[in-house]
Biotite code that builds the C-alpha atoms (Angstrom):
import biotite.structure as struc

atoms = struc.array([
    struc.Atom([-19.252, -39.600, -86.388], chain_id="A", res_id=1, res_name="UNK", atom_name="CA", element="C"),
    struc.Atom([-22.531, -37.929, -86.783], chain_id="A", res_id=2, res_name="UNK", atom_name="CA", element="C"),
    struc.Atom([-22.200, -34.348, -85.688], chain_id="A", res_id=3, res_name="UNK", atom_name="CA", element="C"),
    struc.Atom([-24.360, -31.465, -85.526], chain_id="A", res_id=4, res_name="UNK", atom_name="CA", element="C"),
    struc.Atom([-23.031, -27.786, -85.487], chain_id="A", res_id=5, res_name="UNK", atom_name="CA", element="C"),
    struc.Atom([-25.048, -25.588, -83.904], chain_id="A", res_id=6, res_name="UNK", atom_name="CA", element="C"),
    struc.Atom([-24.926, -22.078, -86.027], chain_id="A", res_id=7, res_name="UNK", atom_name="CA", element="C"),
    struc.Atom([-23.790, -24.118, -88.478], chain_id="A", res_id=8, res_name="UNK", atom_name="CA", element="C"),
    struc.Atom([-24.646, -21.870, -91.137], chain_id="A", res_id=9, res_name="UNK", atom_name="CA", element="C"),
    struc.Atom([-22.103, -19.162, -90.732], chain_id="A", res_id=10, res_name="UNK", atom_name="CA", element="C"),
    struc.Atom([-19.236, -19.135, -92.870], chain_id="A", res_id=11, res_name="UNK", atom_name="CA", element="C"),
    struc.Atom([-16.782, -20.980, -89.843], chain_id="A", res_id=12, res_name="UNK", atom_name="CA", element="C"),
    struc.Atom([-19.446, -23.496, -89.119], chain_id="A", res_id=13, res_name="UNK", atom_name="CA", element="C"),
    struc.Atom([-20.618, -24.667, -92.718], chain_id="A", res_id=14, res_name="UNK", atom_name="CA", element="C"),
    struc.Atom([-16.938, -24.381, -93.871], chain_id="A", res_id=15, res_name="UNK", atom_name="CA", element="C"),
    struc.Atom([-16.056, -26.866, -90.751], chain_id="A", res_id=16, res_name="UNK", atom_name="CA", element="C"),
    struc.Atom([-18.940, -28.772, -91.594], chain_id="A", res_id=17, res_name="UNK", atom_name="CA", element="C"),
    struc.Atom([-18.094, -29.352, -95.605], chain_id="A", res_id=18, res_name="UNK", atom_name="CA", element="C"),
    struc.Atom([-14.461, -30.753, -94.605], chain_id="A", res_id=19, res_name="UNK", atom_name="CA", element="C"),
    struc.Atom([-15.871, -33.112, -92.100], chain_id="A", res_id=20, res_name="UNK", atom_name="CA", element="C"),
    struc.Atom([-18.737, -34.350, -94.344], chain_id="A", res_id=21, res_name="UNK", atom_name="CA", element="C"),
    struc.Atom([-15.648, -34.487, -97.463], chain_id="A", res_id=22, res_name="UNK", atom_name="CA", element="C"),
    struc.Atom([-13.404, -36.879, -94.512], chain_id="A", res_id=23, res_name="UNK", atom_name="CA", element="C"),
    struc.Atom([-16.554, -39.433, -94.532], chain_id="A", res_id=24, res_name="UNK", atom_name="CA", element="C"),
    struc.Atom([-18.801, -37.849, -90.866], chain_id="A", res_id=25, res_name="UNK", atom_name="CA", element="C"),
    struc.Atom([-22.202, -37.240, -91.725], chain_id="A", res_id=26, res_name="UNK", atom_name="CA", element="C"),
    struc.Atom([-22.926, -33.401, -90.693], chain_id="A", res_id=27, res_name="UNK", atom_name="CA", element="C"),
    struc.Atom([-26.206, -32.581, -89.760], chain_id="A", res_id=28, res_name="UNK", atom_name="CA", element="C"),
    struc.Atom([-26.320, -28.472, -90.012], chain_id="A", res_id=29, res_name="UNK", atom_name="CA", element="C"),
    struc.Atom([-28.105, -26.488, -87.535], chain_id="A", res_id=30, res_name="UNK", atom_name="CA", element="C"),
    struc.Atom([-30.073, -23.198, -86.999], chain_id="A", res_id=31, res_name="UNK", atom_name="CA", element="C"),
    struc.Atom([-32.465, -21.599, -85.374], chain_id="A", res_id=32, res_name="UNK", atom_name="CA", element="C"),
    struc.Atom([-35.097, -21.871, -87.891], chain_id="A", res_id=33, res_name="UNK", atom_name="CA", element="C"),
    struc.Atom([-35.573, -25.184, -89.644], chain_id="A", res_id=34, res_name="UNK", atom_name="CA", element="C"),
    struc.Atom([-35.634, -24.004, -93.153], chain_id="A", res_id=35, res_name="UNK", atom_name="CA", element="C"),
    struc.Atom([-32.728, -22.229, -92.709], chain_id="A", res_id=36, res_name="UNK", atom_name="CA", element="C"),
    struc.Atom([-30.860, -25.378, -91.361], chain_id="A", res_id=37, res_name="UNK", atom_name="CA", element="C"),
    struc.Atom([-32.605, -27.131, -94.708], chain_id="A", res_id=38, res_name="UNK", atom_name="CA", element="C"),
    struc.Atom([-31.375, -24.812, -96.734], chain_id="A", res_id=39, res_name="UNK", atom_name="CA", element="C"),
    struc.Atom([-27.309, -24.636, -95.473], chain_id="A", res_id=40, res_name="UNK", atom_name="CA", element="C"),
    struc.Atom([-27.625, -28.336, -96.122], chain_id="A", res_id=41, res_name="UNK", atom_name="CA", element="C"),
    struc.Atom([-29.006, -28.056, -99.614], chain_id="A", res_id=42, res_name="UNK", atom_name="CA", element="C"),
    struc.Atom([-25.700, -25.865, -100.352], chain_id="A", res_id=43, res_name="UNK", atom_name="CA", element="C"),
    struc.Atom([-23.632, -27.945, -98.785], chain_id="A", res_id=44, res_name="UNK", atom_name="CA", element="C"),
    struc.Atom([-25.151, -30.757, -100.566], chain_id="A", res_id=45, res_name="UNK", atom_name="CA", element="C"),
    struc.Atom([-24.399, -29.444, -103.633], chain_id="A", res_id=46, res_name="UNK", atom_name="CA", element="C"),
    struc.Atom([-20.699, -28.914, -103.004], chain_id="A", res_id=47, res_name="UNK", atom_name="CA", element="C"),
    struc.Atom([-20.530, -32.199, -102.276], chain_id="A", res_id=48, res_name="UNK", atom_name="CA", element="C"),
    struc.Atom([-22.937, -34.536, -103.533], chain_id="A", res_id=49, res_name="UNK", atom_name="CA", element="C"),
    struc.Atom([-21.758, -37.883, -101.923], chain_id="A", res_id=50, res_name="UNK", atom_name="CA", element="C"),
    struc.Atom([-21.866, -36.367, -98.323], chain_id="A", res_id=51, res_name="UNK", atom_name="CA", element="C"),
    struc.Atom([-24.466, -37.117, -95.909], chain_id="A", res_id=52, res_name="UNK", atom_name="CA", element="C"),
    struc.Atom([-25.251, -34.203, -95.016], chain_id="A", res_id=53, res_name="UNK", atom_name="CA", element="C"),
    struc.Atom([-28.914, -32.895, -93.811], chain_id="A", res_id=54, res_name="UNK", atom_name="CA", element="C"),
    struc.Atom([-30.426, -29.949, -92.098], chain_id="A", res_id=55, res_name="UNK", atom_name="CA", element="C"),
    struc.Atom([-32.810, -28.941, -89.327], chain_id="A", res_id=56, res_name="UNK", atom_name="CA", element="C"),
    struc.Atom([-33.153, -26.769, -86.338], chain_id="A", res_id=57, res_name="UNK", atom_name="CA", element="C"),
    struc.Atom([-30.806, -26.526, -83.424], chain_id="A", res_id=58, res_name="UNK", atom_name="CA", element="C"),
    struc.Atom([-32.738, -29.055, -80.721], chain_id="A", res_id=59, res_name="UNK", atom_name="CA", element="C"),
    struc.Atom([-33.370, -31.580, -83.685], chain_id="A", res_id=60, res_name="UNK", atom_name="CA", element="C"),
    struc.Atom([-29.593, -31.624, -84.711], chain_id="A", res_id=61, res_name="UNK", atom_name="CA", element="C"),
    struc.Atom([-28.562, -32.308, -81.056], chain_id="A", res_id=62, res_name="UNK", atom_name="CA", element="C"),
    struc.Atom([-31.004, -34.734, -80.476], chain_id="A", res_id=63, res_name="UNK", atom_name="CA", element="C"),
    struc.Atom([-29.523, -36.997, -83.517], chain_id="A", res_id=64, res_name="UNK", atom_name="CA", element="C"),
    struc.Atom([-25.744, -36.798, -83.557], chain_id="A", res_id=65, res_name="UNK", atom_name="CA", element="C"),
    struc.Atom([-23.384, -37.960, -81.048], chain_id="A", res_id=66, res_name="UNK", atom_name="CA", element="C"),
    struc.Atom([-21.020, -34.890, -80.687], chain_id="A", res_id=67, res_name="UNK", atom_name="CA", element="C"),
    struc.Atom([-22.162, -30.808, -80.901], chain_id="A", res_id=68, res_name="UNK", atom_name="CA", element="C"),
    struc.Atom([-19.927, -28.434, -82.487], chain_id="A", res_id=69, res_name="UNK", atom_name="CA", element="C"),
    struc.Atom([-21.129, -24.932, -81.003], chain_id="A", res_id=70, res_name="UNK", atom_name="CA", element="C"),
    struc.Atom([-20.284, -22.531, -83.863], chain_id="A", res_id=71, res_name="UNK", atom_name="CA", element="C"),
    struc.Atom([-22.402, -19.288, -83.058], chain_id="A", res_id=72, res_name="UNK", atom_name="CA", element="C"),
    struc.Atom([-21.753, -15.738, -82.454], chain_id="A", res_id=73, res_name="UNK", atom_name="CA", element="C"),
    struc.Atom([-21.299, -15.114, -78.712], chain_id="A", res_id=74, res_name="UNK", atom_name="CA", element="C"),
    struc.Atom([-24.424, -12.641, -78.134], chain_id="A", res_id=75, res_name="UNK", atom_name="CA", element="C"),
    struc.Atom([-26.454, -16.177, -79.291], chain_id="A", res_id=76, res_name="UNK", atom_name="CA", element="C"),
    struc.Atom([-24.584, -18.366, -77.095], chain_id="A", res_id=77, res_name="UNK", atom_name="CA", element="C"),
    struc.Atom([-26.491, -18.905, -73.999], chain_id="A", res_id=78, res_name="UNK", atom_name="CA", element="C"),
    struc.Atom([-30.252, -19.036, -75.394], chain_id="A", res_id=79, res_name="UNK", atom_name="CA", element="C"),
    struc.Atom([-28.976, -21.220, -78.232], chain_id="A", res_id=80, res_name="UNK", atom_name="CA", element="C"),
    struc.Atom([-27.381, -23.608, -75.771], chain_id="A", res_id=81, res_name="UNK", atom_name="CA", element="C"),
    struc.Atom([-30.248, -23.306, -73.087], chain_id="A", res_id=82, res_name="UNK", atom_name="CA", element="C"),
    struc.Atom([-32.989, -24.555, -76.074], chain_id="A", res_id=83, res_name="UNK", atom_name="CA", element="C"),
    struc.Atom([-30.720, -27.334, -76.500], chain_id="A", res_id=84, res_name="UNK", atom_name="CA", element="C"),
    struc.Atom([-29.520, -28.265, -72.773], chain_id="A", res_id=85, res_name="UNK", atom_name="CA", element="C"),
    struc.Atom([-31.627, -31.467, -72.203], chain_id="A", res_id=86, res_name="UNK", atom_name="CA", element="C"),
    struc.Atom([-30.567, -33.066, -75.519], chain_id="A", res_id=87, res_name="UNK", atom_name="CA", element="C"),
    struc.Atom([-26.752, -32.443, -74.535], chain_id="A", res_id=88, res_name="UNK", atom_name="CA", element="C"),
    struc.Atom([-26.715, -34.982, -72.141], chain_id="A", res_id=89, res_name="UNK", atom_name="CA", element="C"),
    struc.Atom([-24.101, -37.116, -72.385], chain_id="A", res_id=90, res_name="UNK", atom_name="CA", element="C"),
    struc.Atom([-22.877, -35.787, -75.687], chain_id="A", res_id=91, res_name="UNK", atom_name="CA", element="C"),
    struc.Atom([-19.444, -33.881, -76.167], chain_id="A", res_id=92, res_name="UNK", atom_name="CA", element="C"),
    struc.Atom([-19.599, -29.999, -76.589], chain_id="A", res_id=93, res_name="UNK", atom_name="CA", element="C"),
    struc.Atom([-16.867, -28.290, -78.889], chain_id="A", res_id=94, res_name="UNK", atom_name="CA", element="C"),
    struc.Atom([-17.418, -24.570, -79.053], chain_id="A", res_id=95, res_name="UNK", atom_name="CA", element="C"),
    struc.Atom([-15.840, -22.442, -81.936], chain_id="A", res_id=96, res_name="UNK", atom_name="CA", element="C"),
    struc.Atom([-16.964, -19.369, -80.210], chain_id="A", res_id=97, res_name="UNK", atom_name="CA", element="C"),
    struc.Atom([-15.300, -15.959, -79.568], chain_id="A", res_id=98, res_name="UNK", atom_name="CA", element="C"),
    struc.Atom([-16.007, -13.232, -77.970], chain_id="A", res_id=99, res_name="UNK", atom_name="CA", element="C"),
    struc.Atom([-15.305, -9.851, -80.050], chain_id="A", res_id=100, res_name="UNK", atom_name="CA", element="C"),
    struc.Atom([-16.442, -6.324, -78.835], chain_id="A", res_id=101, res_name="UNK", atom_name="CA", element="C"),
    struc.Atom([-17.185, -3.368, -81.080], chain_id="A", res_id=102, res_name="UNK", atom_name="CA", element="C"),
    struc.Atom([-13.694, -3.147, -82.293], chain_id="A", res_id=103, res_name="UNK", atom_name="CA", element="C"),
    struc.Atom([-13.239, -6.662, -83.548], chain_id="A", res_id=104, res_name="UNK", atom_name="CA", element="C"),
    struc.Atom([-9.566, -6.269, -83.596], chain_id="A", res_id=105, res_name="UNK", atom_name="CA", element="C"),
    struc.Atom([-9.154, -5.531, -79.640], chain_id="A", res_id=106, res_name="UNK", atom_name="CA", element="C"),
    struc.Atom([-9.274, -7.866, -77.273], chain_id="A", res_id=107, res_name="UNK", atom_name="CA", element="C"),
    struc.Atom([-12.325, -8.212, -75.309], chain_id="A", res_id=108, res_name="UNK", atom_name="CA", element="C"),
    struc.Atom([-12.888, -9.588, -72.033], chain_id="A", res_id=109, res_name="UNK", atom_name="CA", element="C"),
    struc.Atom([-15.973, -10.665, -70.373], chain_id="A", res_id=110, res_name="UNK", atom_name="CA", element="C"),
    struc.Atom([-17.452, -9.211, -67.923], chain_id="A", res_id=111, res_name="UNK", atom_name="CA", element="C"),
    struc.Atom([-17.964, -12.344, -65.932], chain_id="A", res_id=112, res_name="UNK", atom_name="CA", element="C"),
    struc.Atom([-13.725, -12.813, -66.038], chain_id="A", res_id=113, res_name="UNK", atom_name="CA", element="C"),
    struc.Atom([-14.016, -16.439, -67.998], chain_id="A", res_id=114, res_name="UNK", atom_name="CA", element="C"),
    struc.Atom([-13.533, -17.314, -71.469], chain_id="A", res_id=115, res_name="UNK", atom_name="CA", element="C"),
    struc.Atom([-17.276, -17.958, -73.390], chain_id="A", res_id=116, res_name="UNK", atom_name="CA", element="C"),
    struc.Atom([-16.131, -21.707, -73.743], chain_id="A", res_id=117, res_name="UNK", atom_name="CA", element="C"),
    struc.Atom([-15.922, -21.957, -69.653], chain_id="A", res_id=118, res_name="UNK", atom_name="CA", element="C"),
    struc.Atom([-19.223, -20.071, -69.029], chain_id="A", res_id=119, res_name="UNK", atom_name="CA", element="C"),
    struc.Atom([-20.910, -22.582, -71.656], chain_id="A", res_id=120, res_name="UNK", atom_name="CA", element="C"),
    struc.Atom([-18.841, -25.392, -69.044], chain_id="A", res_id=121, res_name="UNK", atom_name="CA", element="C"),
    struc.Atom([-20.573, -23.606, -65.730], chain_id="A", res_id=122, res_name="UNK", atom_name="CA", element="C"),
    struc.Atom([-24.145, -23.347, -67.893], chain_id="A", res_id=123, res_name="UNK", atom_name="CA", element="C"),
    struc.Atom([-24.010, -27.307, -68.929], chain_id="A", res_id=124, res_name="UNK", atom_name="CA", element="C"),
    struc.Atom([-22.421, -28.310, -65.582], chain_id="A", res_id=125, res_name="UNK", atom_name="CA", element="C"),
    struc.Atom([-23.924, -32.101, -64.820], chain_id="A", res_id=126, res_name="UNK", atom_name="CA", element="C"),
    struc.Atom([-24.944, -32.396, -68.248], chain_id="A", res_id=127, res_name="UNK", atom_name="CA", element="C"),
    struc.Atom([-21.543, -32.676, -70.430], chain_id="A", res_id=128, res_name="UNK", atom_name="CA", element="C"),
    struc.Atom([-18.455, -31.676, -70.588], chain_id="A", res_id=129, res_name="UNK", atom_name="CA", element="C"),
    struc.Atom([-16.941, -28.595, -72.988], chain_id="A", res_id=130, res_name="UNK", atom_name="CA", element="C"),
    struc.Atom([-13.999, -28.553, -75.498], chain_id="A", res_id=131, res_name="UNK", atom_name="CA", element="C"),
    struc.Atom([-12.900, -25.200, -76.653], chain_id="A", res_id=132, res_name="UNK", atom_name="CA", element="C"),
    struc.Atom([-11.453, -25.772, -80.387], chain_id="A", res_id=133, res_name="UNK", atom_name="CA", element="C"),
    struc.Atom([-11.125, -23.461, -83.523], chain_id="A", res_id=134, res_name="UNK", atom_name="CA", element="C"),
    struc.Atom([-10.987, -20.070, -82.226], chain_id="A", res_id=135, res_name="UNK", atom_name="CA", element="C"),
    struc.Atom([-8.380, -19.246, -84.534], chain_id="A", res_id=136, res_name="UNK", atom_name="CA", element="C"),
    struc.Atom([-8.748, -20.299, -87.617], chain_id="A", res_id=137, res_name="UNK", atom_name="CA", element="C"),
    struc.Atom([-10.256, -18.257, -90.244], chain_id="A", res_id=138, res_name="UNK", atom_name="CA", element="C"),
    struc.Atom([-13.315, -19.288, -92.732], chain_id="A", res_id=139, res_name="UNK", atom_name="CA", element="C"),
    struc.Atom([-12.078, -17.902, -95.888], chain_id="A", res_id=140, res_name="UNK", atom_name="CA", element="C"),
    struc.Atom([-10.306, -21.016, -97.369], chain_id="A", res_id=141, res_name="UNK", atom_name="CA", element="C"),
    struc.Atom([-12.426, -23.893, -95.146], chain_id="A", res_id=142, res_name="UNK", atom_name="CA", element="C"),
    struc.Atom([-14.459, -24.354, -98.415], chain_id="A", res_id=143, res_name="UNK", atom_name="CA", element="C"),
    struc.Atom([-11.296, -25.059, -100.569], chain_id="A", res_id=144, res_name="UNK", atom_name="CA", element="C"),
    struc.Atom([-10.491, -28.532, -99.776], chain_id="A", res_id=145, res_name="UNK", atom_name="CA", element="C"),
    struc.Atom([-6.940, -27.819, -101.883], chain_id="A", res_id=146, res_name="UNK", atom_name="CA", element="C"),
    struc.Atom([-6.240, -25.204, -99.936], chain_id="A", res_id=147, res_name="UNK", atom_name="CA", element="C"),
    struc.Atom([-3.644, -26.620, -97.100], chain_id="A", res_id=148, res_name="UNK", atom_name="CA", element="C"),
    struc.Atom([-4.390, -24.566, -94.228], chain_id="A", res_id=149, res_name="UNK", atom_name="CA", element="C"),
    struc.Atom([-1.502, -23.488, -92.779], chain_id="A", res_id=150, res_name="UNK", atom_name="CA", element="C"),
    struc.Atom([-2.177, -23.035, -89.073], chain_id="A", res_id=151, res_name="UNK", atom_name="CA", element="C"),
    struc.Atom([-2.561, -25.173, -85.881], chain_id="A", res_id=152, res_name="UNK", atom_name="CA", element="C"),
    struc.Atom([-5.259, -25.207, -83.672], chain_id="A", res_id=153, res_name="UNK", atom_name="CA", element="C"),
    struc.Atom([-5.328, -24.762, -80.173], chain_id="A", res_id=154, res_name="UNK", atom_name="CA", element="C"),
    struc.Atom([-7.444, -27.385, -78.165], chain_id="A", res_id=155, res_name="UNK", atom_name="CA", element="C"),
    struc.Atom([-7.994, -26.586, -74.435], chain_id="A", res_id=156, res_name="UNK", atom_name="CA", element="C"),
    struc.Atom([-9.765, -28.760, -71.986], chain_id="A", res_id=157, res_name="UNK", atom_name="CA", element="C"),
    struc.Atom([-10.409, -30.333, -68.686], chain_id="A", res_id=158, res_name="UNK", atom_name="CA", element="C"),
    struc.Atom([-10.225, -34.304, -69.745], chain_id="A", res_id=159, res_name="UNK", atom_name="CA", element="C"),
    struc.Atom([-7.627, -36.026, -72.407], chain_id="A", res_id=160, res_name="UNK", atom_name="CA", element="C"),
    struc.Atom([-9.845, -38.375, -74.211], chain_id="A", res_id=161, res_name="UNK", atom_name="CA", element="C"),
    struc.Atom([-12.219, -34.784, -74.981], chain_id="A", res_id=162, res_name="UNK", atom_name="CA", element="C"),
    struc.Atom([-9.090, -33.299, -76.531], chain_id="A", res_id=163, res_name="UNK", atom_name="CA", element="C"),
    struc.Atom([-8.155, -36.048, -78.478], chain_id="A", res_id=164, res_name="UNK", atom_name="CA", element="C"),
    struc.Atom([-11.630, -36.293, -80.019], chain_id="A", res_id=165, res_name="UNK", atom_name="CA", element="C"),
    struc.Atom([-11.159, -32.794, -81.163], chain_id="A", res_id=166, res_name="UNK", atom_name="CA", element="C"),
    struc.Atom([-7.925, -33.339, -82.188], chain_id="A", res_id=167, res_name="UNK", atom_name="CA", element="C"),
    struc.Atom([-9.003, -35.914, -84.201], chain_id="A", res_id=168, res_name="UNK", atom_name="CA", element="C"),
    struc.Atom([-11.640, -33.538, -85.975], chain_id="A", res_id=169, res_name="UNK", atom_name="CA", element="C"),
    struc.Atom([-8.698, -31.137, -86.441], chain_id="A", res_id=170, res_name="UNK", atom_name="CA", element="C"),
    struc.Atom([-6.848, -33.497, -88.522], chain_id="A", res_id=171, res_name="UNK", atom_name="CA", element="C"),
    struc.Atom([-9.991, -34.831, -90.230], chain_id="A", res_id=172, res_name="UNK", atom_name="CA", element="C"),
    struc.Atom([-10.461, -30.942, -91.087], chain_id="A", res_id=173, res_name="UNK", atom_name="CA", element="C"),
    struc.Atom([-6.523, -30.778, -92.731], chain_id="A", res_id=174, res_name="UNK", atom_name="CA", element="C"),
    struc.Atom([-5.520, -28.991, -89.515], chain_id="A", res_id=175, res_name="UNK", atom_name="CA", element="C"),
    struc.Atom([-3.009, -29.793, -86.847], chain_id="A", res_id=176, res_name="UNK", atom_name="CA", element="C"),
    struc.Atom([-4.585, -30.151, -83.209], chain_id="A", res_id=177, res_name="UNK", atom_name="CA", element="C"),
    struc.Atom([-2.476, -28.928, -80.239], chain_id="A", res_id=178, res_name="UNK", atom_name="CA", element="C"),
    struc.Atom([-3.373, -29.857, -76.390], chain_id="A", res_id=179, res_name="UNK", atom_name="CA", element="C"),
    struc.Atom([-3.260, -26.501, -75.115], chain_id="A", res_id=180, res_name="UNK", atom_name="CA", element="C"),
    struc.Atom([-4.145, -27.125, -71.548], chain_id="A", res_id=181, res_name="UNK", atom_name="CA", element="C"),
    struc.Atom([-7.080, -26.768, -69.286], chain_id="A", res_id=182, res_name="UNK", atom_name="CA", element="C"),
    struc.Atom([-10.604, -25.018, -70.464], chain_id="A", res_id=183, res_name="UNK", atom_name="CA", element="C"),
    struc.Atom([-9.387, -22.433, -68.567], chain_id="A", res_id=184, res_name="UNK", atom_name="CA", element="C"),
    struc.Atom([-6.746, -21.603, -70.934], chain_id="A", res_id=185, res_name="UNK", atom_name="CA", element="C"),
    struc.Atom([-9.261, -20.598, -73.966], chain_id="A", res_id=186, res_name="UNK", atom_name="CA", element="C"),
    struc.Atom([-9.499, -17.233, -72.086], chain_id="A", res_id=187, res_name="UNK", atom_name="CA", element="C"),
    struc.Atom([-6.306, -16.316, -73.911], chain_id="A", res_id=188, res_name="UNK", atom_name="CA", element="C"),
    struc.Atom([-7.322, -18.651, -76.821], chain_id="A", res_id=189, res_name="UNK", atom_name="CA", element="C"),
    struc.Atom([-10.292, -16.770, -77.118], chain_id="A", res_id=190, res_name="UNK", atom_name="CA", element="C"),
    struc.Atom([-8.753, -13.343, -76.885], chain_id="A", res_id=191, res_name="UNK", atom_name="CA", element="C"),
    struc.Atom([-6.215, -14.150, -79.292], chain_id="A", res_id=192, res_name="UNK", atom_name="CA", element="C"),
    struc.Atom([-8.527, -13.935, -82.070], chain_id="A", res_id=193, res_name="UNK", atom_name="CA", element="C"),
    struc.Atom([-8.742, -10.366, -81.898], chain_id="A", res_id=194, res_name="UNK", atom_name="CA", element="C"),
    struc.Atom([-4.970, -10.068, -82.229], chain_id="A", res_id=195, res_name="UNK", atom_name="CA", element="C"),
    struc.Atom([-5.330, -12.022, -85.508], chain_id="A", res_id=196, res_name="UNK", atom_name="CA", element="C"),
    struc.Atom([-8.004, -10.145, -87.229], chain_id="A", res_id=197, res_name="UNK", atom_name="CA", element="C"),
    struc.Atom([-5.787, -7.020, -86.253], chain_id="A", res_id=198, res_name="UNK", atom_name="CA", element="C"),
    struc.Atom([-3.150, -8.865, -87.835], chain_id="A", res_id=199, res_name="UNK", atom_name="CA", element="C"),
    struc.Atom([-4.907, -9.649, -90.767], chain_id="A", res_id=200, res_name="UNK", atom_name="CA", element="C"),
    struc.Atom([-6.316, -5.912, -91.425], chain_id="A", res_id=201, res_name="UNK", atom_name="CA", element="C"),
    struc.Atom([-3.219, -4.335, -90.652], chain_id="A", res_id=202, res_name="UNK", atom_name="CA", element="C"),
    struc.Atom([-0.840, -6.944, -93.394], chain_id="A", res_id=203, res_name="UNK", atom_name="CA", element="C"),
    struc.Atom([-4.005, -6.743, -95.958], chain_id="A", res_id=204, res_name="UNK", atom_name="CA", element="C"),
    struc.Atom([-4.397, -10.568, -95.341], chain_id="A", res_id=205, res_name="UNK", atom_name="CA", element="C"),
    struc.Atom([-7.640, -13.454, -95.010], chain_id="A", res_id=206, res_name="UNK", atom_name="CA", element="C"),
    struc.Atom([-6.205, -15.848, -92.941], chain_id="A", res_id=207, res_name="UNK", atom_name="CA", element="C"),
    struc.Atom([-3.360, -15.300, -90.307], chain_id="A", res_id=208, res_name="UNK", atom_name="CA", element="C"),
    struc.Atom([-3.124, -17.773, -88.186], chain_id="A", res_id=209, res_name="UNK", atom_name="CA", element="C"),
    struc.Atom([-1.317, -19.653, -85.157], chain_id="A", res_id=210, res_name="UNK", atom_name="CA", element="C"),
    struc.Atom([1.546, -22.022, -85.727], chain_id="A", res_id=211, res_name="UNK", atom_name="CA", element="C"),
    struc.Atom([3.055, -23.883, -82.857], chain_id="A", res_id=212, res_name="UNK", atom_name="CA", element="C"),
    struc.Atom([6.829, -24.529, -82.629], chain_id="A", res_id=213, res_name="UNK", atom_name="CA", element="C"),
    struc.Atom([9.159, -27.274, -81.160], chain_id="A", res_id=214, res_name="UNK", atom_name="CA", element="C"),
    struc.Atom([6.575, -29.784, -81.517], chain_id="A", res_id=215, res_name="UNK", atom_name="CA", element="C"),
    struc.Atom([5.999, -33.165, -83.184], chain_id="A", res_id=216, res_name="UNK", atom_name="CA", element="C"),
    struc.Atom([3.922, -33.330, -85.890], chain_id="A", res_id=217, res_name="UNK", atom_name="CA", element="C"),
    struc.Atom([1.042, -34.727, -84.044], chain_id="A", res_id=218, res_name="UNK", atom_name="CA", element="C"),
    struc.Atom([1.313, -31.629, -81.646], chain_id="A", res_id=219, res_name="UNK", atom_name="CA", element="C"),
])
């Protein structure tokens, strides 16, 4: 597929971005300035010289790929997807993002009582529909394509066919995907990121992470 990811470089976006571009999509990165978006690519370029990958700004990424992969800080989340509304029609949205407060490692709830991935859902109502994918997995081994990642990640949204395209980016990423249920259900997706960068100050660790039980392998 041809995907763009919005925010895409931060460390959880580009990292996402260099496994999908190493499985054979063609990532096109995305930012907020153009040159910056040009300039993510040229790294990731370099990792990985046989990817097509490319870079631009956020409205020219969305405009050429066929799925969005929303991978900005929260505080950003609303203009960024507000300069890009038009060009989501039709077009799949998976968001990465979640919410953290002052104290990264408590959970923090919004004010508006949703998770960020079903306020981007009530923003881009009529336009397209919202996956919420990712929230848990840490950036610090993405860019180590060795590295077996050894965590599942929790998928949660309104239609099947949605899920399974995420799920299939999961696996393209060397990840295991997991329906977890309605959109609704990244509220505690969401939150549970806080509980693993607690867990991962208090144990000294990079990358705790979420592994579902009493499942098949194909979750």
């Amino acid at each position: 597929m041809k995907i763009a990811i919005l925010g895409g470089t931060g460390n959880e976006g580009f990292g996402l971005g260099y496994r999908w571009a190493a499985a054979g999509h063609e990532i096109i990165i995305g930012s907020r300035k153009t040159e910056k978006g040009e300039g993510a690519a040229v790294d990731m370029k370099a990792k990985l010289p046989e990817g097509k990958i490319s870079g631009t700004n956020n409205l020219a990424a969305t405009q050429q790929a066929e799925l969005v992969v929303l991978s900005v800080p929260y505080w950003a989340q609303e203009g960024t997807l507000e300069s890009v509304k038009e060009a989501l029609a039709g077009k799949l949205l998976i968001t990465v993002v979640a919410p953290t407060g002052e104290k990264a490692a408590r959970v923090h709830r919004l004010e508006s009582g949703l998770s960020a991935a079903e306020e981007a859902q009530n923003q881009l109502a009529g336009i397209t529909r919202v996956v919420a994918a990712f929230q848990n997995i840490g950036a610090h081994h993405l860019l180590d394509l060795e590295h077996q990642l050894d965590c599942d990640v929790l998928v949660c949204g309104d239609k099947k066919a949605d899920k399974q395209v995420a799920m299939q980016l999961c696996q393209d990423a060397g990840l295991n995907g997991v329906n977890a249920g309605s959109l609704q259900n990244a509220r505690a997706v969401e939150e549970m990121t806080a509980v693993l960068i607690a867990i991962n100050i208090i144990h000294k660790k990079k990358s705790a992470g979420i592994r579902i039980t009493g499942l098949s392998a194909e979750g």
